[in-house]
N, C-alpha and C positions, 0 to 999 in steps of 0.2 A: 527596463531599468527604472527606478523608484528611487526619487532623494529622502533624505533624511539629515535630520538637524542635529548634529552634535556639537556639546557645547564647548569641544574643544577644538574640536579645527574645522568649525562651520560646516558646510553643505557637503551631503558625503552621496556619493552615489553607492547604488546598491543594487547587485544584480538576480532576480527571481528565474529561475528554472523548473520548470513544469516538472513532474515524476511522474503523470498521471498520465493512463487512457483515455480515451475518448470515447465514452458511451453513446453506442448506435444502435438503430433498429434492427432488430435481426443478428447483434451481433455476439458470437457464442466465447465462453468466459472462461468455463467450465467441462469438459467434456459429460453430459449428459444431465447439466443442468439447461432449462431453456432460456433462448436466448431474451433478451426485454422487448418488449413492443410497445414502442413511441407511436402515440396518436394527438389527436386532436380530441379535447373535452369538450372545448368551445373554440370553432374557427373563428378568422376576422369576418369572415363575410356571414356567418350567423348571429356574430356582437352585434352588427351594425342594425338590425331588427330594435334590440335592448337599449342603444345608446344614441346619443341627438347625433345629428348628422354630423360627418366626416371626423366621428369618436369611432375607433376601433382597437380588441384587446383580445388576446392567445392565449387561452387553457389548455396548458396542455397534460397530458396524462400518457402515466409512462406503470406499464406491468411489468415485473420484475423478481427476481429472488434477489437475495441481498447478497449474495456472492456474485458480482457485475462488476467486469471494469478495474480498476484499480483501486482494493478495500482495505479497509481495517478488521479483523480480529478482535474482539474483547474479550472475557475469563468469559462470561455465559455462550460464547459461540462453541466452548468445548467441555463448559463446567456447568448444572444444572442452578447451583449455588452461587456462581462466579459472578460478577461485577456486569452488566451490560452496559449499553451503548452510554446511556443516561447516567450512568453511575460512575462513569471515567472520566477521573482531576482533569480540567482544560489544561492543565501545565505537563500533563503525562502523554498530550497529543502535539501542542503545538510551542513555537521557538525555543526546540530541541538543541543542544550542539551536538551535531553528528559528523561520525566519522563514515566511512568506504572502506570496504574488505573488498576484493578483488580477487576473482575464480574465472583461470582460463581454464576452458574444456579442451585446449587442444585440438589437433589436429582430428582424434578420436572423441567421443562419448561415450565411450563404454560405462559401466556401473563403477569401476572404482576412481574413475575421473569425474564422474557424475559427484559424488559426496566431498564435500565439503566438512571436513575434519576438523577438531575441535584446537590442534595447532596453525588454522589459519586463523587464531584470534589469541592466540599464546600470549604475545606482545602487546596487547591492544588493551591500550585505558576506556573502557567500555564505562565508568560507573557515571551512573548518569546522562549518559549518549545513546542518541538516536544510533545502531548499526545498523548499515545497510550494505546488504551484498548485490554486489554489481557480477551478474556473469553471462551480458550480455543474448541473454535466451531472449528477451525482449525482443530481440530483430525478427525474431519467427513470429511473433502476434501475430494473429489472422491467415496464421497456415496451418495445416497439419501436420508440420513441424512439432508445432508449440505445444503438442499433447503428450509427443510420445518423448522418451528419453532426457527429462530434464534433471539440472540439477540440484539437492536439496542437500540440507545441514543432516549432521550424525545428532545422535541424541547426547552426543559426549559432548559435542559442539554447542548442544542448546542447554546444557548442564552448564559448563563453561560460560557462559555469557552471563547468566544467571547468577551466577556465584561472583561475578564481576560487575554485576549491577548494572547492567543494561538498563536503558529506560526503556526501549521497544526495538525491535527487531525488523527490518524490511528485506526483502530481496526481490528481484525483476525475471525470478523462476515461476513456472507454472504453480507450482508448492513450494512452500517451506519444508515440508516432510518429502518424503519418497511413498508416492501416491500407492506406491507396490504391499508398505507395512499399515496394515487397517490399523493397528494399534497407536498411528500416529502419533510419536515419543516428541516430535518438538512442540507440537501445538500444545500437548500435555504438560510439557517440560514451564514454556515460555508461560505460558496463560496457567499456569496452576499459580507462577509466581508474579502474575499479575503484569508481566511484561505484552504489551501489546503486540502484534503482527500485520504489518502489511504485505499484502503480496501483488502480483501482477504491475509492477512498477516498470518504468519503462527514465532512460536520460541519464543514466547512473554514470553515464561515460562523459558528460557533459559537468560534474561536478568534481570537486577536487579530493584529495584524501580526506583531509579535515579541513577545520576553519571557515566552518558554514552552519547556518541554521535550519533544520526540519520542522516542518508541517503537517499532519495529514489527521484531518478533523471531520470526523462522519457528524450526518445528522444525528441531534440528541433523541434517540429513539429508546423507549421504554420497552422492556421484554424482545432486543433484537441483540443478537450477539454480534452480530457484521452488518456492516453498510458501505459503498463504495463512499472514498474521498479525492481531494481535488489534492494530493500531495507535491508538493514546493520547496526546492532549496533555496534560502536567503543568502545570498553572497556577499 
């Protein structure tokens, strides 16, 4: 919890909720991308050679592709021309007002419970809002559950967001797309119109429908289209 001073009814509390994974060594993100390895660049007990006595300090160093963990998407991640990491308004990443779409898979996963159709956003004041779909696939992180049978938006559905003015996209699916169509229509859809994506989110059941603030701010990286971020609902 985190206070904050407003100047109308003084000391207001405020509560943060992580959305993020937790990057580990060895730990796999992507099915057949590799996973990152954390090391040591400079131990404490190799500092202490460099530094006066009882000074000790961690480098550390981490190998990685940039689809890790919980990321962001930018237009260069899917467009050769498109926007990267560096080139993305800080207001188009972070104190978002976001809302929560909601997809039970049911008792089954089959393929047409798996999609997520562009009438699950029929109703939804999207313009300008963080959306984020919560469908609880997050609980399979770190199994191999988590690869096979998830669920991903229609390309009707990421037309539809678009045309309502989304400011970025998130969901706690393995993909936003259906890893089956190579032609991947939402990444296309979303990032052609400059809408960002995050995926691999995780806490979505921890935050309310609406009436909260989004976060998820990668390193400002020049010629990278993706980078994991540390994404946060503000309460």
């Amino acid at each position: 919890m985190i206070h904050r001073l407003d100047w109308r009814d003084g000391l207001v509390d405020d509560t943060l909720i992580d959305l993020s994974h937790v990057v580990e060594n060895g730990m796999v993100t992507y099915k057949g991308l590799p996973a990152p390895l954390i090391c040591d660049f400079l131990s404490r007990e190799a500092s202490r050679a460099i530094y006066a006595p009882g000074t000790e300090f961690h480098i550390g160093k981490i190998e990685m592709v940039a689809n890790t963990g919980t990321y962001l998407d930018s237009p260069f991640h899917r467009f050769a021309d498109g926007k990267d990491l560096s080139q993305l308004p800080l207001e188009s990443l972070a104190n978002l007002d976001a809302v929560v779409v909601r997809h039970s898979l049911g008792a089954r996963s089959g393929r047409q419970e798996r999609r997520i159709e562009a009438d699950a956003f029929r109703g939804l004041d999207a313009r300008g809002r963080a959306v984020l779909v919560h469908t609880d696939w997050s609980s399979r992180w770190r199994t191999d559950a988590y690869f096979e049978g998830h669920p991903f938006l229609t390309s009707d559905a990421a037309a539809l967001l678009v045309e309502k003015g989304a400011a970025l996209v998130g969901i706690d699916s393995y993909n936003i797309d259906d890893t089956e169509d190579g032609s991947r229509p939402v990444h296309t859809t979303l990032l052609g119109a400059e809408v960002p994506i995050v995926e691999h989110m995780r806490g979505l059941e921890q935050v309310p429908d609406s009436g909260f603030r989004f976060s998820a701010v990668p390193v400002k990286v020049k010629g990278f289209g993706t980078f994991p971020v540390r994404a946060f609902a503000l309460l």
